[in-house]
C-alpha positions in Angstrom: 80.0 -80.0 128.3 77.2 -81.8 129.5 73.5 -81.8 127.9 71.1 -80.4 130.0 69.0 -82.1 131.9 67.1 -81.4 135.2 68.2 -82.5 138.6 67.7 -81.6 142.0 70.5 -78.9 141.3 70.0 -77.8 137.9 67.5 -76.3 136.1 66.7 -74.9 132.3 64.9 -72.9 130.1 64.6 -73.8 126.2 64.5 -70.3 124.4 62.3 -71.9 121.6 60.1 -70.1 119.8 59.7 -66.7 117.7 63.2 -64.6 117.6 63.4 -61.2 116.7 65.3 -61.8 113.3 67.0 -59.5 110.3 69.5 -60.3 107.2 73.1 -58.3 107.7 73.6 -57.9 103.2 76.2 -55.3 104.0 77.8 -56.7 107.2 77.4 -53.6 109.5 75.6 -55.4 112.1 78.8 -55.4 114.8 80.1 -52.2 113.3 77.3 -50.5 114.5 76.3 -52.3 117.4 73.0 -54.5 116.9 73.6 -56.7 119.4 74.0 -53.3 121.6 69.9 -53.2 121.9 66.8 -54.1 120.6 67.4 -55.5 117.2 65.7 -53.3 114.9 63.9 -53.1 111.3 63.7 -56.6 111.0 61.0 -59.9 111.3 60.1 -62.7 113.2 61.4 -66.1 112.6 61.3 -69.6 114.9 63.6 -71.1 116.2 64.7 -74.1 115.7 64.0 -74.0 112.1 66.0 -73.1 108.8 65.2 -69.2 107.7 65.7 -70.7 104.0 62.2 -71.9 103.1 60.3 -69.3 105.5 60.8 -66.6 103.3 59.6 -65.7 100.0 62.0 -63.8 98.2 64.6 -65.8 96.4 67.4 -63.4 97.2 66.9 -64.3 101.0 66.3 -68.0 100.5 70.2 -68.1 98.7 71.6 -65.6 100.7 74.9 -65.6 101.7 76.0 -64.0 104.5 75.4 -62.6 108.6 71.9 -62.8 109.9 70.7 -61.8 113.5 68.6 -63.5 116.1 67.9 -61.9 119.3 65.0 -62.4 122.0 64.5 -61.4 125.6 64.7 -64.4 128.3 64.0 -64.0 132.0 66.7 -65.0 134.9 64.8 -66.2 137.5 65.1 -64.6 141.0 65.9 -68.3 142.5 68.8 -68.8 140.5 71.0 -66.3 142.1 74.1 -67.9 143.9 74.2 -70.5 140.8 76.4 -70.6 138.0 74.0 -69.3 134.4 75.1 -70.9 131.2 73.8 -69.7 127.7 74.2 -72.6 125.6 73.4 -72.6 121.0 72.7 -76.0 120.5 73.5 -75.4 116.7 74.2 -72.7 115.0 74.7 -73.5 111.5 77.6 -72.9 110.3 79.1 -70.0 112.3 78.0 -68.5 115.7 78.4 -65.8 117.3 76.6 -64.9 120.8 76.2 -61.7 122.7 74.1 -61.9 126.5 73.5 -57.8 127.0 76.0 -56.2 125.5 78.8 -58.7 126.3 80.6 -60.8 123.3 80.4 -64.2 125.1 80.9 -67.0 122.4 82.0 -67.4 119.0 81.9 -71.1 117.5 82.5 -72.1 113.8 80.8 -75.6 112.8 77.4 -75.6 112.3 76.1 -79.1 113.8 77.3 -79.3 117.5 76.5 -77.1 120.5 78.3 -74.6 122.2 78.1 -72.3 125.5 79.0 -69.4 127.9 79.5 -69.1 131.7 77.4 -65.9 131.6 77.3 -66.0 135.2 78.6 -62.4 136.0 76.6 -60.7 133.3 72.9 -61.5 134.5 70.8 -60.2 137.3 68.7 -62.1 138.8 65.1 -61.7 138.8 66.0 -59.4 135.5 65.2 -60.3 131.6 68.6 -61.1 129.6 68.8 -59.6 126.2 70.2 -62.6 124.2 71.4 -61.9 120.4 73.2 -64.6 118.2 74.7 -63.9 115.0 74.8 -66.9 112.5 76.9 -66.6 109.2 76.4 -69.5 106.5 79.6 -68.5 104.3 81.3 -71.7 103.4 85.4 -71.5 102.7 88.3 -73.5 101.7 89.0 -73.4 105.4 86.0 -74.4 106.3 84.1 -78.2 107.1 82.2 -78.6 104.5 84.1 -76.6 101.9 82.7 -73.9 99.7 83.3 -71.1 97.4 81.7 -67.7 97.5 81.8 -65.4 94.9 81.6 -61.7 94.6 79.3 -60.4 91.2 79.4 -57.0 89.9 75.8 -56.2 90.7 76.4 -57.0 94.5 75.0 -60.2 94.7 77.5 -62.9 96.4 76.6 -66.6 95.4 77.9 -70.2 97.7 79.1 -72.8 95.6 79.2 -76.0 97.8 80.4 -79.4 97.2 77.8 -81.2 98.5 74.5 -83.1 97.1 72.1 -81.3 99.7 70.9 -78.1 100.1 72.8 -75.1 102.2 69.9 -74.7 104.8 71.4 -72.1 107.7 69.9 -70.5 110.8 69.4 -71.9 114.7 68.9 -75.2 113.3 68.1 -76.6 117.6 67.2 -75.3 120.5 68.8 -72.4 122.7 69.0 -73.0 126.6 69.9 -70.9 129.7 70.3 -73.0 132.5 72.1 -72.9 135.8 74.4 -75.3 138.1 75.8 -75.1 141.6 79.1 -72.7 141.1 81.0 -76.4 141.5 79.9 -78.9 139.4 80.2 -81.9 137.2 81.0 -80.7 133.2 81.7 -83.5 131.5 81.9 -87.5 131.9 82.9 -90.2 129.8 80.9 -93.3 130.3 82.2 -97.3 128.7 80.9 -100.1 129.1 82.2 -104.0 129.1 80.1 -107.2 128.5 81.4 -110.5 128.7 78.6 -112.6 126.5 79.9 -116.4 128.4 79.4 -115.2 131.5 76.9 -112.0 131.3 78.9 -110.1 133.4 78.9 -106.1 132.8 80.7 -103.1 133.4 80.7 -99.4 133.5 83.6 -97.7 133.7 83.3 -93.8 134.2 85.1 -90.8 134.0 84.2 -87.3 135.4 85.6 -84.0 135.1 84.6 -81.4 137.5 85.2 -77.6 138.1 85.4 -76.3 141.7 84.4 -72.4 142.6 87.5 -70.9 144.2 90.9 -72.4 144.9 90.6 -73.4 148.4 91.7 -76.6 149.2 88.7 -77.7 150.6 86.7 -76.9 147.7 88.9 -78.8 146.2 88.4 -81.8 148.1 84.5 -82.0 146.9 83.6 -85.7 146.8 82.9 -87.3 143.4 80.6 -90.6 143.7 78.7 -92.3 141.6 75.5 -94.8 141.5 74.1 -97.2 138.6 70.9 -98.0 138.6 68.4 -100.5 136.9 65.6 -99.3 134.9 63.1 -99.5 137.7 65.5 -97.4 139.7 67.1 -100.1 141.7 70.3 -99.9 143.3 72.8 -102.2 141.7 76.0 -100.6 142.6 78.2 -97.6 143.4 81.5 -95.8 144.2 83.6 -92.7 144.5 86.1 -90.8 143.1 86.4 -89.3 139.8 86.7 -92.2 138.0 85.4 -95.4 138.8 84.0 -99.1 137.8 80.8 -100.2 138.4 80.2 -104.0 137.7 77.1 -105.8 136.6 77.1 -109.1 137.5 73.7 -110.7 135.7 73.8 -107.5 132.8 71.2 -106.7 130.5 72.6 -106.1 127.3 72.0 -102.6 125.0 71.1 -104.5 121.9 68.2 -103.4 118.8 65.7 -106.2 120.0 66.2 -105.1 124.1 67.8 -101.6 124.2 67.6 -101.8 127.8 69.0 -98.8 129.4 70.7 -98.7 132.3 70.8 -95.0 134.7 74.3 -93.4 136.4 73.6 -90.8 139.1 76.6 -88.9 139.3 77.6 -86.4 142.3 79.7 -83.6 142.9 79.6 -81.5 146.5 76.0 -80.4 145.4 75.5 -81.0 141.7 73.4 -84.2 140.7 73.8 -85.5 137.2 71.9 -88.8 135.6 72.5 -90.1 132.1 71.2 -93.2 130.7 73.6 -96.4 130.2 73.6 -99.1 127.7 75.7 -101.9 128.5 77.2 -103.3 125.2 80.8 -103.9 123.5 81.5 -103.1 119.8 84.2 -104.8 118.0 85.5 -105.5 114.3 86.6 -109.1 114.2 88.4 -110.4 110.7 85.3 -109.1 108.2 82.4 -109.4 111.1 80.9 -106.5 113.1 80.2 -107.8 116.3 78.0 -106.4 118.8 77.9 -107.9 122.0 80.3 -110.5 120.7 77.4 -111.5 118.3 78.0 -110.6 114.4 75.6 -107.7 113.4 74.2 -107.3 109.9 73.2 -103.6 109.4 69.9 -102.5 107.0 69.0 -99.2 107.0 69.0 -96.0 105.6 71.4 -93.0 104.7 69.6 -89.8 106.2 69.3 -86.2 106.2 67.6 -84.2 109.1 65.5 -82.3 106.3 61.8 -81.8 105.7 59.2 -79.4 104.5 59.5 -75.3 106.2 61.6 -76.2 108.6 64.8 -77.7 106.4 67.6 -78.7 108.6 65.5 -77.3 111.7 65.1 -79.7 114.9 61.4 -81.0 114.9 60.3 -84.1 117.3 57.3 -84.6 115.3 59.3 -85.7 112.4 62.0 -87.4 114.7 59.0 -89.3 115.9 57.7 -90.3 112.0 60.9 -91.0 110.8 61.3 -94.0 113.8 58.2 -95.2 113.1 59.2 -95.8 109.6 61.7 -97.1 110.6 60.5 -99.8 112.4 57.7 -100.2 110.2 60.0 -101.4 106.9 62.4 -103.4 109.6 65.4 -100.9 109.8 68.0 -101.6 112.5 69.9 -98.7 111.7 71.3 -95.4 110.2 74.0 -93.0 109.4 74.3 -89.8 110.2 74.7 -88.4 106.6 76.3 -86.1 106.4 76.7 -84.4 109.7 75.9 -84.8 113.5 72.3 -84.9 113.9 70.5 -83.4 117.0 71.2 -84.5 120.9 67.5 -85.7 120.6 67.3 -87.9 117.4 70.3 -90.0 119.3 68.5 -89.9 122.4 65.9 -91.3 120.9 67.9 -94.1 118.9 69.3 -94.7 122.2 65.8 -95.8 123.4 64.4 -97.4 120.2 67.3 -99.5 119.6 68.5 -97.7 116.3 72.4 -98.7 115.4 74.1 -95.3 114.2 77.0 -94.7 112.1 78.4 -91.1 113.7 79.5 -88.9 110.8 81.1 -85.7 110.9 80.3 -82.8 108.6 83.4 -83.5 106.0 81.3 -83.8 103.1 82.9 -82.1 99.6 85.8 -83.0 100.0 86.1 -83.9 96.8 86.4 -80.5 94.2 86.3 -82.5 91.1 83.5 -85.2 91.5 80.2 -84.6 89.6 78.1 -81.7 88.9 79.3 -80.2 91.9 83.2 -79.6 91.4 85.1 -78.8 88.5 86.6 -81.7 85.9 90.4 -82.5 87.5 90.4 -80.3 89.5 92.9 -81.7 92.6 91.2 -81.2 96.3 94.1 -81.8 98.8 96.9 -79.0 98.7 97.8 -75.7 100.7 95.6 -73.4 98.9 92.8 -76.2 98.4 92.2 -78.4 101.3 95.0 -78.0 103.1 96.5 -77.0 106.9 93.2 -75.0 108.0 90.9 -77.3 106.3 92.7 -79.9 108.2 92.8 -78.2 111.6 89.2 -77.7 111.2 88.1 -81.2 110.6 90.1 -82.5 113.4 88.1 -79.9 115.5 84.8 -81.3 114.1 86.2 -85.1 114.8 86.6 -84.1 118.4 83.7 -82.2 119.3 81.1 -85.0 117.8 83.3 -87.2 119.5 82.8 -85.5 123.0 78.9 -84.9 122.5 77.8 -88.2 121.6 80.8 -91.0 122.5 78.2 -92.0 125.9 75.5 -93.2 123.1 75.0 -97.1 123.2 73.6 -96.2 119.8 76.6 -94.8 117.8 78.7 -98.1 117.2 81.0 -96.3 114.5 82.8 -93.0 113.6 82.4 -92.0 109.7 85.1 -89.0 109.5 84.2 -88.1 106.1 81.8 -88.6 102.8 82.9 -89.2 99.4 86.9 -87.7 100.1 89.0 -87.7 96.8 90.8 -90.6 98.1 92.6 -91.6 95.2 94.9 -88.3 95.3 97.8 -89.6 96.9 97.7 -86.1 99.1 94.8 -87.8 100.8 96.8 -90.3 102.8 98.8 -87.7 104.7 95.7 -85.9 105.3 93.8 -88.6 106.8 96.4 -90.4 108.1 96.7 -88.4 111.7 93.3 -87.9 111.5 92.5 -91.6 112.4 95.1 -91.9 114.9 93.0 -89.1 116.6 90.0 -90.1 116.2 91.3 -93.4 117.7 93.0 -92.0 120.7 89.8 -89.9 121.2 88.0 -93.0 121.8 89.6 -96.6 121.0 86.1 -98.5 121.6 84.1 -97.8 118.7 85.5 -98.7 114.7 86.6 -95.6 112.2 85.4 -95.6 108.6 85.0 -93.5 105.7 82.2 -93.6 103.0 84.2 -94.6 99.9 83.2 -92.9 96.4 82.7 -94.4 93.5 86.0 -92.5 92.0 88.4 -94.3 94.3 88.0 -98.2 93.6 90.3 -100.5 95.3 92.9 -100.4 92.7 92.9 -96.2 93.0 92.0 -95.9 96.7 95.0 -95.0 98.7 93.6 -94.7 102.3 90.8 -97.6 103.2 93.7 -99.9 105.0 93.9 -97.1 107.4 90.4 -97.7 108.7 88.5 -100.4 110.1 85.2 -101.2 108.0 85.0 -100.4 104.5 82.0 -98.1 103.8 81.4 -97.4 100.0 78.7 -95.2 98.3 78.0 -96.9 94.5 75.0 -96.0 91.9 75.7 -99.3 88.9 72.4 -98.7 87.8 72.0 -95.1 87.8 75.3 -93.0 87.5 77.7 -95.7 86.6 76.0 -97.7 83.7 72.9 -96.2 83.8 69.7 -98.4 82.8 71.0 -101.0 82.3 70.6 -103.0 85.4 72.5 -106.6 83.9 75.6 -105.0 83.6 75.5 -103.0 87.0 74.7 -106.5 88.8 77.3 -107.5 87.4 80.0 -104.5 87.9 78.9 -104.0 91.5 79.8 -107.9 92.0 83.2 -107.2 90.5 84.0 -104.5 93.0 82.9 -105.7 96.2 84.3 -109.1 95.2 87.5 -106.7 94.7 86.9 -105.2 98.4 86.7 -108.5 100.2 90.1 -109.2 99.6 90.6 -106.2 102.2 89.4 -109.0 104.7 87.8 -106.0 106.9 83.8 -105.6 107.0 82.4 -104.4 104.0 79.1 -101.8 104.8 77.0 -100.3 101.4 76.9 -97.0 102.9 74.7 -96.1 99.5 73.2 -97.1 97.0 69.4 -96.6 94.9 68.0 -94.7 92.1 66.1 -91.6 91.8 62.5 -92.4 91.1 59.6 -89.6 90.3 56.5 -90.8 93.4 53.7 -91.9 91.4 55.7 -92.2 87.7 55.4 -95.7 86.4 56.9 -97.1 83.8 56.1 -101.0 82.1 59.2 -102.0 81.1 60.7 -100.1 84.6 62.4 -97.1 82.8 64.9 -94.9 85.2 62.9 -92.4 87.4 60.0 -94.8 88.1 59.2 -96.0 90.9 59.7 -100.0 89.1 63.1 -98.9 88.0 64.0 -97.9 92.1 62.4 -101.0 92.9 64.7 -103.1 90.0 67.7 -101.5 91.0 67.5 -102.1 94.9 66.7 -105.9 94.1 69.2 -106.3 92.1 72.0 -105.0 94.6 71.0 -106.5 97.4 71.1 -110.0 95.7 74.8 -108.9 95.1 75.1 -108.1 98.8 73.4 -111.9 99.2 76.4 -112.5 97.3 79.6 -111.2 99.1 79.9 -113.1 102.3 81.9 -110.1 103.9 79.1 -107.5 102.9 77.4 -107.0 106.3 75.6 -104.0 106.2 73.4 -102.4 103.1 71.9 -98.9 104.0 69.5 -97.3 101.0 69.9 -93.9 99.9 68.0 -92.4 101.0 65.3 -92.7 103.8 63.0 -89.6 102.1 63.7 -87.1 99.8 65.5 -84.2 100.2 66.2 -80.2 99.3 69.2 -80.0 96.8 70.6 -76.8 95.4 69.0 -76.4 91.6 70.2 -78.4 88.8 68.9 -79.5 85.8 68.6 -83.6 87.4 67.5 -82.5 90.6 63.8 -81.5 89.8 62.1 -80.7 93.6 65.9 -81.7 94.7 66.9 -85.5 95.3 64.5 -88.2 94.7 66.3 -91.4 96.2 63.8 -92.0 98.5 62.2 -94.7 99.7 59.4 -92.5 101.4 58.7 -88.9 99.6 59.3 -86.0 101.5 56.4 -86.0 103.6 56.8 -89.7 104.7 54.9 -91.7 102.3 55.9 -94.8 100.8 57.0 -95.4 97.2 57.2 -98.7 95.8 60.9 -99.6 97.2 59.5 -99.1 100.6 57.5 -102.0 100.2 60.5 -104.1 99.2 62.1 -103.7 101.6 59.9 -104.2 104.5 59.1 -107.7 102.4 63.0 -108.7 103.0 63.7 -106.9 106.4 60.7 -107.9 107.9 59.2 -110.8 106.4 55.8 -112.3 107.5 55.9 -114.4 111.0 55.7 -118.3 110.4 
């Protein structure tokens, strides 16, 4: 599955904008045939966007349960002869997809894209009734997990296991676009980079589907041309797979992510996707990039903000970078789910590192206000076989969309797991083997909780980096900032005996924007500022620490609890993008005056 993009053989239309929308409380939407027409007694509502702040009633800002999209798109008369796909960038966390009255796709996983061939079902120069059903209803079965129950007034209520809010809907776009009936669908891109001699390569491999069985359709030719920036020339071949070689190559790297372009063909279809040429590798306890150690600052982040919640919105994409570069950032993960095609696109271009994470977050039913005191997480009627089979699912599908990004230079396959049950290893054991065979160039980690020390841990010499979330400071000794110095020391001191790369995948304080506090007192914005000094001169510390990422970027939607006033305060900038304090720190250290 390829992202669209326009070429001299393919074209698209984004289906943005206002749907025709309406809640489904009593599930009789496909009984009685919504999708079968015009979808009535409901509302407007945009798309891309999270229904969940857009309305006003707080029984439709919780619910849990179907809604319905539908709008009317136009096939253009000029497509006929081509191949039509209908393609839900995200449909969070369960899609189904009608085009007419024909049940064309049904997707569970709320943060990657999906599509139909509705090639046969269109006519030309005719509109296309287009109706997606999106369920949020979290399960045992499910990635992330949930509970739902069932009251005796009617009302059903999600319990999730994670520290952010629910938010559901068409979270990005929704595309029709069209191909010639043979044509490219997917292609893996690597690349090589000797640093002695600055000699680069891109290797490629395509996969293409032929209209008909004929064996000369068969025969289509394959080839293949990379290009420099300007749109030189620099080298090509044929055949399905190939290697093109870079003999003086320009590096992908943060301070020059120079991006190379491969223009791919198939009988008719054209295809281009950008190319960074760079190598990631772990080496003892470095990172390297390039062969060059990397030390990673940054920022755990959610794709959350004002109306919109979890919706796509470039304006905020565009903010958020500028921040970015602004306090000196070099990088990010994807907490706690794939983020949109276009935010990595865009990191691509901007030089952002990017830890890839998948949406396995909760898996831990005991830990915190959000699971239940001992209660055990990995088993058969817990999170077991289909829990399992699901997550792999999720590995492989983030792992297909986004494994041609010079950007993503890790896999995270799950957030705070229970990982000192001793039913984790079995459960995570064949998932890094697959996510290793799925793609063998990039390192696999796992963000650590504060539960599973390295005495209790029973999975992290599985993986490749250790990645660990810890609060001394604020959960764990709270307010008292002497002894979490000296407690976070301890443990990492404890971790480096791992001899692996150690990342601080999290770490900060809550603090109040505009609350101060003399002595700094916990929710003010000196007590934020205390705490993050005081762990990053234990990072200063631990030689093998070589990557420190705040949590969070900006504040974020929770779901209510008594701590969470307004949701989660860890930001450095407030929900809107403003700086607190912190931010100011830490464009002091990551990007200190010239001279």
């Amino acid at each position: 599955m390829l992202t669209p993009r326009p070429s001299s053989s393919r074209e698209y239309q984004r289906l943005d904008g206002l749907w025709r929308f309406r809640f489904d409380p009593f599930a009789e939407g496909e009984a009685t045939g919504w999708w079968a027409g015009p979808l009535a007694g409901g509302r407007e509502m945009p798309v891309p966007a999270s229904y969940n702040d857009l309305v006003t009633e707080p029984g439709e800002r919780d619910y849990v349960g179907d809604v319905w999209y539908q709008r009317d798109a136009w096939v253009p008369g000029s497509w006929a002869g081509r191949r039509v796909v209908l393609r839900c960038d995200a449909a969070t966390h369960h899609g189904t997809v009608w085009a007419n009255t024909e049940r064309v796709a049904d997707h569970a996983g709320g943060y990657v894209p999906f599509e139909a061939d509705i090639t046969d079902l269109v006519e030309f120069g005719q509109p296309l009734r287009v109706t997606i059903r999106v369920g949020n209803e979290l399960t045992m079965e499910t990635i992330p997990p949930g509970v739902i129950t069932e009251h005796a007034d009617g009302r059903r209520t999600q319990r999730w296991f994670h520290d952010f809010y629910n938010y559901a809907g068409l979270h990005r776009s929704v595309w029709l676009y069209c191909t010639p009936p043979s044509y490219l669908d997917a292609v893996t891109v690597r690349t090589g980079f000797d640093p002695a001699s600055g000699r680069g390569l891109v290797r490629y491999q395509a996969e293409v589907v032929n209209a008909g069985a004929g064996a000369q359709e068969t025969q289509a030719p394959t080839s293949a041309v990379l290009r420099a920036a300007d749109g030189a020339e620099l080298a090509r071949t044929t055949g399905l797979t190939g290697e093109l070689p870079v003999p003086s190559a320009r590096p992908w790297h943060p301070g020059d992510p120079y991006l190379y372009q491969l223009d791919l063909a198939h009988g008719e279809d054209r295809y281009s996707l950008p190319v960074g040429v760079r190598t990631v590798a772990v080496a003892g306890d470095r990172l390297l990039l390039n062969g060059q150690p990397v030390q990673l600052r940054g920022f755990g982040m959610h794709e959350d903000g004002a109306l919109r919640g979890k919706g796509h919105d470039d304006a905020r994409l565009v903010r958020d970078f500028a921040l970015l570069e602004w306090i000196g950032a070099n990088s990010f993960r994807t907490s706690h789910y794939p983020y949109a095609e276009e935010v990595l696109d865009y990191a691509d271009r901007q030089g952002l590192l990017v830890i890839g994470e998948t949406p396995a977050v909760g898996l831990h039913l005991s830990l915190g206000h959000m699971g239940d005191p001992g209660a055990r997480t990995f088993a058969p009627d817990r999170i077991g076989p289909a829990a399992a089979a699901a997550h792999r699912a999720a590995i492989t599908e983030l792992i297909a969309r986004d494994r041609n990004h010079p950007c993503v230079i890790a896999w995270s396959i799950a957030n705070e797991p229970d990982t000192a049950e001793q039913a984790a290893r079995p459960y995570f054991a064949p998932l890094v083997a697959a996510t290793r065979e799925l793609d063998p160039t990039r390192p696999v980690c796992f963000a650590n909780v504060a539960t599973a020390p390295p005495a209790a841990d029973v999975v992290t010499d599985l993986f490749d980096l250790i990645c660990v979330n810890r609060y001394y400071g604020w959960y764990a000794s709270p307010g008292d900032l002497a002894a979490a110095e000296q407690d976070l020391t301890d443990e990492l001191q404890a971790w480096a005996r791992y001899g692996k790369p150690i990342i601080i995948t999290e770490f900060g304080a809550d603090a109040l924007a505009g609350l101060h506090a003399l002595p700094a007192t916990m929710w003010s914005e000196e007590y934020q500022v205390a705490l993050i000094a005081a762990a990053l001169r234990v990072f200063d510390r631990v030689p093998e620490v070589i990557g420190a990422h705040v949590w969070n970027f900006a504040d974020f939607a929770t779901a209510e609890a008594v701590h969470r006033p307004g949701g989660n305060h860890k930001g450095v900038f407030t929900r809107d993008r403003q700086p607190k304090a912190a931010a100011w720190l830490l464009r002091e250290r990551w990007r200190p005056p010239a001279g």
